[in-house]
N, CA, C and O of each residue as an XYZ file, in Angstrom:
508
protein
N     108.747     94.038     79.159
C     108.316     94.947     80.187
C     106.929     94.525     80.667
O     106.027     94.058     79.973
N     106.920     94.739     81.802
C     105.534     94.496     82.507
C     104.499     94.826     82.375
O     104.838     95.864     81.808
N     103.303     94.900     82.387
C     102.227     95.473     82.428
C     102.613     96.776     83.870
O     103.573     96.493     84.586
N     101.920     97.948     84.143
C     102.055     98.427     85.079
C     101.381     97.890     86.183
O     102.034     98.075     87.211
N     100.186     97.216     86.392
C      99.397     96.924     86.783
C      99.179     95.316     86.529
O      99.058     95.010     85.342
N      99.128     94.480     87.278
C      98.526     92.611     86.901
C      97.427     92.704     88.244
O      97.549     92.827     89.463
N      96.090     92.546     87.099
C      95.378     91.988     88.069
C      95.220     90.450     87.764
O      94.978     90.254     86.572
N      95.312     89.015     88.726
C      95.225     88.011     88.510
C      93.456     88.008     88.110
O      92.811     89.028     88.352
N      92.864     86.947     87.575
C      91.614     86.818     87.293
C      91.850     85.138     86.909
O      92.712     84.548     86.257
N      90.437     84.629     87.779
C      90.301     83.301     87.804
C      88.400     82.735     87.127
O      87.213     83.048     87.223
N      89.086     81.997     86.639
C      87.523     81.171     85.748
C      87.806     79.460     86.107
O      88.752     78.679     86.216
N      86.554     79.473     86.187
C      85.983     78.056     87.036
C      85.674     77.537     86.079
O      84.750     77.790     85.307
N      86.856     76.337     86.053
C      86.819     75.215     84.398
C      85.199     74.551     84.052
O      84.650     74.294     82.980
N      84.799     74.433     85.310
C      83.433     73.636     85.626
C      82.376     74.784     85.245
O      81.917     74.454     84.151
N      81.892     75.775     85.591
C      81.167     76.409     85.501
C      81.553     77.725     84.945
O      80.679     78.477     84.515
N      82.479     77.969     84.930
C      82.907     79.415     83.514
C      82.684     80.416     84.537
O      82.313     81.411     83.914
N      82.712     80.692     85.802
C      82.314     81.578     86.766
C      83.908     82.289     86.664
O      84.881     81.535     86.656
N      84.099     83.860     86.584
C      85.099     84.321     86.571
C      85.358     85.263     87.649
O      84.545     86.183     87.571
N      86.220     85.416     88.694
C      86.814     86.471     89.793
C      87.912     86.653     89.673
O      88.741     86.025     89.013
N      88.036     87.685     90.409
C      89.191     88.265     90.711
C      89.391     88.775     91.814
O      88.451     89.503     92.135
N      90.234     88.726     92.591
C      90.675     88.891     94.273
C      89.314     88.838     94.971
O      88.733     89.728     95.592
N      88.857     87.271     94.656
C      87.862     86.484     95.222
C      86.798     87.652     95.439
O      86.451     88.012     96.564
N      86.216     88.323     94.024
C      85.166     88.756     94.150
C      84.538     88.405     92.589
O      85.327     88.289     91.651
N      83.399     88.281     92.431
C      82.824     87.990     91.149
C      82.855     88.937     90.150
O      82.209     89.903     90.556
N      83.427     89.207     88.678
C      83.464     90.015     87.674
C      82.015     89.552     87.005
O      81.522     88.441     86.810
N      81.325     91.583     86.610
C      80.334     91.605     85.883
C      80.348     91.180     84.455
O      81.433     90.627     84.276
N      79.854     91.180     83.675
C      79.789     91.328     82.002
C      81.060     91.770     81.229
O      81.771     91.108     80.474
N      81.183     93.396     81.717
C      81.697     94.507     81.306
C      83.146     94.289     81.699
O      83.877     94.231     80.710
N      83.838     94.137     82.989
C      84.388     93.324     83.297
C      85.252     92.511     82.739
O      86.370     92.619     82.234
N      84.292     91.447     82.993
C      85.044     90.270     81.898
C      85.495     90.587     80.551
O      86.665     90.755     80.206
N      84.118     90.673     79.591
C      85.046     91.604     78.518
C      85.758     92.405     78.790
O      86.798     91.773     78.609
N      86.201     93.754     79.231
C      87.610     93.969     79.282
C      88.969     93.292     79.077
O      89.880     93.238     78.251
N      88.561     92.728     80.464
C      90.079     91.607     80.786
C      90.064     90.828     79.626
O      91.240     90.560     79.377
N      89.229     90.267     78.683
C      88.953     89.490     77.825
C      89.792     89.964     76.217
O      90.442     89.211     75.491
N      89.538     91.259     76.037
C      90.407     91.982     75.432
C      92.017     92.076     75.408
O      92.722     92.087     74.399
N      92.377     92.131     76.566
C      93.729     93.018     76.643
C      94.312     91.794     78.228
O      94.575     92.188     79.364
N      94.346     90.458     77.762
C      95.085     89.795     78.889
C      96.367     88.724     78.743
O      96.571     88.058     77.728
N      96.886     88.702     79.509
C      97.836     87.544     79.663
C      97.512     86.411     80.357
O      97.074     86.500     81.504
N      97.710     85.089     79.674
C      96.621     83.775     80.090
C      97.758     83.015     80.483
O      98.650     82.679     79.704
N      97.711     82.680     82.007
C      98.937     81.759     82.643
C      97.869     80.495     82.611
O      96.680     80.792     82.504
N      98.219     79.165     82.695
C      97.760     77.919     83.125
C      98.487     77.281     83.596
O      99.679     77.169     83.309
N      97.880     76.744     84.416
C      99.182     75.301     84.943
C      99.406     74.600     84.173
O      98.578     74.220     83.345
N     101.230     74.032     84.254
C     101.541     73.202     83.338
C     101.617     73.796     82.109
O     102.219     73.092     81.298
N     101.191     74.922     81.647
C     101.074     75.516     80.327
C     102.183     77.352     80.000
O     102.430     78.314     80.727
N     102.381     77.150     79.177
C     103.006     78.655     78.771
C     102.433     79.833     78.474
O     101.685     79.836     77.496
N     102.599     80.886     79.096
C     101.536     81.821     79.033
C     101.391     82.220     77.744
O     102.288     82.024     76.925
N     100.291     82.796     77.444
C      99.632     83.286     76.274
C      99.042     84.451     76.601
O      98.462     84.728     77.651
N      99.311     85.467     75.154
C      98.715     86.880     75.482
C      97.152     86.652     74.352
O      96.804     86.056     73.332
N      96.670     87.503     75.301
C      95.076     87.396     73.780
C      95.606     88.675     72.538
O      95.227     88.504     71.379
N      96.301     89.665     72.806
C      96.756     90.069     71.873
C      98.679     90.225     71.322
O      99.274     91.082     71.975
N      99.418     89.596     70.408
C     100.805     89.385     70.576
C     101.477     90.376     71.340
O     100.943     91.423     70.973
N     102.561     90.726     72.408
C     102.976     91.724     72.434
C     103.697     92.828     71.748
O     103.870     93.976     72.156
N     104.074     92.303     70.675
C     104.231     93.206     69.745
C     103.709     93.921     68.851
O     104.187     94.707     68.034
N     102.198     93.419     69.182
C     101.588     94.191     67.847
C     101.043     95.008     69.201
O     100.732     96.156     68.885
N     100.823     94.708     70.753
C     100.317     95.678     71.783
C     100.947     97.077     71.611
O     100.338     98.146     71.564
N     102.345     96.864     71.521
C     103.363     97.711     71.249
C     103.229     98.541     70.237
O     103.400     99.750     70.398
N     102.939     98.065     69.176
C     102.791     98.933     67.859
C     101.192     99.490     68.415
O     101.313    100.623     67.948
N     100.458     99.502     68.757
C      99.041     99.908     68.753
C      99.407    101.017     69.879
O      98.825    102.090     69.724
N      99.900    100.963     70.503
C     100.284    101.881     72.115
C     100.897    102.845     71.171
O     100.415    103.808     70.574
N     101.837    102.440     71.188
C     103.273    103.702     70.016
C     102.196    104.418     68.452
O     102.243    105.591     68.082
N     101.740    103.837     68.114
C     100.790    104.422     66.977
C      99.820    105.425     67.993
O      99.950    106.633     67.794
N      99.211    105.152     68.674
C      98.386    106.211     69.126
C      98.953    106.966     71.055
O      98.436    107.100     72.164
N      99.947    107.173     70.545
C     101.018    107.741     71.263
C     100.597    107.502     73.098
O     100.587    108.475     73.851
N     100.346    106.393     73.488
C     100.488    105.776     74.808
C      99.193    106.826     75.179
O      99.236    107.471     76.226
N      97.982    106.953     74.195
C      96.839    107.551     75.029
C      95.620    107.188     74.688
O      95.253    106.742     73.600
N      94.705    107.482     76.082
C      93.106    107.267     75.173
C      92.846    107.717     74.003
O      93.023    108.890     73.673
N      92.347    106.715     73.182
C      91.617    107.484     71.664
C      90.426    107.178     71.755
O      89.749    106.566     70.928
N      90.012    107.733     73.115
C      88.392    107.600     72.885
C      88.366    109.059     73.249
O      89.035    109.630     74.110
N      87.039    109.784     72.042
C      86.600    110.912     72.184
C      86.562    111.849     73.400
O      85.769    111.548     74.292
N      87.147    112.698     73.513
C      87.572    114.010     74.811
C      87.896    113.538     76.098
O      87.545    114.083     77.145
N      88.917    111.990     75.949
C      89.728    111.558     76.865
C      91.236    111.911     76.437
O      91.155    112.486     75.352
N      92.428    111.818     76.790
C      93.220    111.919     76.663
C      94.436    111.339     77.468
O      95.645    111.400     77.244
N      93.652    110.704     78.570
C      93.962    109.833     79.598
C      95.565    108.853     79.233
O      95.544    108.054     78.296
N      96.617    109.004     79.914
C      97.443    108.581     79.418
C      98.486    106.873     80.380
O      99.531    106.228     80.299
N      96.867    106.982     81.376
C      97.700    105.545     82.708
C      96.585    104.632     82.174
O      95.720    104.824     81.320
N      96.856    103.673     82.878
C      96.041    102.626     82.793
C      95.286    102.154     81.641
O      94.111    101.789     81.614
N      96.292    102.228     80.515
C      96.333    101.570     79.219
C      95.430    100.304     79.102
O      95.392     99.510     80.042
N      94.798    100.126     78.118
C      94.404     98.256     77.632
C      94.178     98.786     75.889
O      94.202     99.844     75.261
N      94.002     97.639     75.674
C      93.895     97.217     73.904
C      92.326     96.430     73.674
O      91.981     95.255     73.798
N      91.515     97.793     73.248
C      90.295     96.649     72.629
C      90.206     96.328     71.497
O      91.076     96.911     70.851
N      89.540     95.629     70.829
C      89.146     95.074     69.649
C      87.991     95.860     69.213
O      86.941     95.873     69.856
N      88.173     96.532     68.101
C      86.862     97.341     67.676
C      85.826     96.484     67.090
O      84.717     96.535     67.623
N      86.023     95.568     65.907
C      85.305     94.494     66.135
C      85.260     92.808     66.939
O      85.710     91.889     66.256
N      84.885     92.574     67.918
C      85.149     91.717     68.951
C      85.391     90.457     68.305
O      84.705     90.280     67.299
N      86.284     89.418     68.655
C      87.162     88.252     68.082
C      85.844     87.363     67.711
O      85.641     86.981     66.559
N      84.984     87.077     68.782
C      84.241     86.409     68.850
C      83.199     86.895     67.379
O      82.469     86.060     66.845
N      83.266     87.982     67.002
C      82.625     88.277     65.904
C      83.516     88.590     64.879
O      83.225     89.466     64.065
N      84.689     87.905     64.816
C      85.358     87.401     63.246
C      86.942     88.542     63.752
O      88.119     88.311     63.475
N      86.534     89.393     64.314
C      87.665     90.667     64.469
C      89.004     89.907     64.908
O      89.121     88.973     65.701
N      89.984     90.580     64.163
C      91.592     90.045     64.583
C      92.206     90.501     65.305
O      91.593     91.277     66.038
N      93.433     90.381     65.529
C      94.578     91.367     66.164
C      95.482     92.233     65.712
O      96.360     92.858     66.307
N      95.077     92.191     64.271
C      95.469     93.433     63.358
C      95.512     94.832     63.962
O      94.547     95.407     64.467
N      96.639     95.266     63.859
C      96.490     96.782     64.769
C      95.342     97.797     63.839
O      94.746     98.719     64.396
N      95.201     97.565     62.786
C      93.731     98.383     62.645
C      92.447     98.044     62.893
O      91.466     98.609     62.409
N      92.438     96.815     63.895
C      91.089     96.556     64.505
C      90.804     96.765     66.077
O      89.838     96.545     66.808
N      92.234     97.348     66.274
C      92.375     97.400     67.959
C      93.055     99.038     68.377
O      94.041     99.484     67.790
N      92.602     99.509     69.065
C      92.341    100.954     69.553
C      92.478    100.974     70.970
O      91.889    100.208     71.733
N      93.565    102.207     71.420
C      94.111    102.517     73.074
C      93.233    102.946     73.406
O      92.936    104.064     72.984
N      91.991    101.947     74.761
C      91.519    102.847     75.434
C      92.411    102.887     77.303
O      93.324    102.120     77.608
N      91.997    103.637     77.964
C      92.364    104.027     79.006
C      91.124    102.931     79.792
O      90.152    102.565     79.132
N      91.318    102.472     81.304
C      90.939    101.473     81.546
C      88.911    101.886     81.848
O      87.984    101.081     81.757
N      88.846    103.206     82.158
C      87.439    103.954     82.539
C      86.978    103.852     81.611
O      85.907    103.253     81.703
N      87.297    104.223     80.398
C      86.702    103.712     78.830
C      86.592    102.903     78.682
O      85.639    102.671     77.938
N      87.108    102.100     79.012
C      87.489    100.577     78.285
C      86.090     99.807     78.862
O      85.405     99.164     78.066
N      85.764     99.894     80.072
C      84.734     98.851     81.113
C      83.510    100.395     80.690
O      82.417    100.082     81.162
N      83.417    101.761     80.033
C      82.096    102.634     79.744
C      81.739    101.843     78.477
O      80.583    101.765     78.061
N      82.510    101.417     78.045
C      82.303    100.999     76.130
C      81.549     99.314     76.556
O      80.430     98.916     76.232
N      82.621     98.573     77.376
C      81.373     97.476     77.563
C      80.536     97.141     77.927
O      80.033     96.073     77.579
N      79.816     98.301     79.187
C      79.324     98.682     80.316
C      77.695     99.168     78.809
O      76.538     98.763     78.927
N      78.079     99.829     77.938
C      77.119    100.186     77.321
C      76.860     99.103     75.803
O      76.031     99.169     74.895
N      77.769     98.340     76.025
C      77.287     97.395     74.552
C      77.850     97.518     73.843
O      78.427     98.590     74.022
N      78.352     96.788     72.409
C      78.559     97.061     71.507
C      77.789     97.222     70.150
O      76.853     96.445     69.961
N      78.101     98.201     69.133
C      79.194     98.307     68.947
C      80.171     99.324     69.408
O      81.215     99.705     68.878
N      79.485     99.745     70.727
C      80.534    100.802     71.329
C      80.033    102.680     70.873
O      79.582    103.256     69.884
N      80.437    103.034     72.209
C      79.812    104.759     72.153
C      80.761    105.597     71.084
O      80.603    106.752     70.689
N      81.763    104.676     70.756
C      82.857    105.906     70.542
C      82.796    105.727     68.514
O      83.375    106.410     67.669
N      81.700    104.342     68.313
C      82.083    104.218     67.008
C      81.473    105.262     65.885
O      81.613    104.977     64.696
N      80.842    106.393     66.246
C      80.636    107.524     65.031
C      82.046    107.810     64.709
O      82.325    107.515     63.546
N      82.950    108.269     65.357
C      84.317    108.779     65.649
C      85.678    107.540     65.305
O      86.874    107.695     65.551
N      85.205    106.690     64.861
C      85.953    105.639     64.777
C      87.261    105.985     63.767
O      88.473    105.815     63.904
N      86.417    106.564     62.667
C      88.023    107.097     61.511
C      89.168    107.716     62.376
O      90.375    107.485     62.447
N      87.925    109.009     63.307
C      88.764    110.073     63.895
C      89.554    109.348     65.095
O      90.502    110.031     65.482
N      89.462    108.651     65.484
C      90.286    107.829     66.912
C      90.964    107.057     66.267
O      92.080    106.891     66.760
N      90.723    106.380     65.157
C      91.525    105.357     65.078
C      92.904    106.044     63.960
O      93.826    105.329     63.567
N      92.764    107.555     63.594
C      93.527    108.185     62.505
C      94.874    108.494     63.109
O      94.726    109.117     64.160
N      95.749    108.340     62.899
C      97.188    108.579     63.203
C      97.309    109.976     63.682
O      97.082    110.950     62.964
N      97.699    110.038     65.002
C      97.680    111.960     65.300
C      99.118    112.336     64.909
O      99.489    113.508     64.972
């Protein structure tokens, strides 16, 4: 099944410059998409940054909604990494948490390790 939503996003092999519908992505942004994407290349077979099946199990575990604190938001799904790959974190579904896409770009928008991590047991606890 599809994503509901594909936004294409392009990075410049030469200079690492990343857009999308030929406008430049911020920081916050990028991480997002960086999180929760599907990687086409030419000549190459696409690749997800997280398997789709474990997307699946992480969606269905926290019942297709935001688990970020007094959201409940149930469209525009993504999968972050609570601790970020680049800092050792896996794709283990207990390192990755449903946010809704407004969360998703407030949490990178403010840094990590993220606004929502006092609450982390409580979001990440099976409802």
């Amino acid at each position: 099944m599809a994503p509901p939503v594909q936004v294409h996003v392009h990075r410049c092999p030469e200079c690492g410059a990343t857009e999308a519908a030929g406008r430049p992505l911020d920081r916050p942004d990028r991480e997002r998409v960086e999180c929760d994407a599907a990687i086409a290349e030419p000549g190459r077979r696409n690749t997800t940054t997280i398997p789709p099946r474990t997307r699946r199990e992480v969606l269905a575990r926290d019942r297709h909604r935001c688990r970020a604190p007094g959201c409940d938001h149930r469209g525009f799904l993504e999968i972050h990494h609570v601790n970020p790959r680049s800092r050792g974190g896996t794709n283990a579904p207990d390192n990755l948490i449903t946010l809704c896409s407004a969360c998703h770009r407030l949490l990178h928008e403010r840094g990590r390790p993220g606004w929502y991590e006092p609450d982390r047991e409580r979001a990440l606890a099976p409802v």
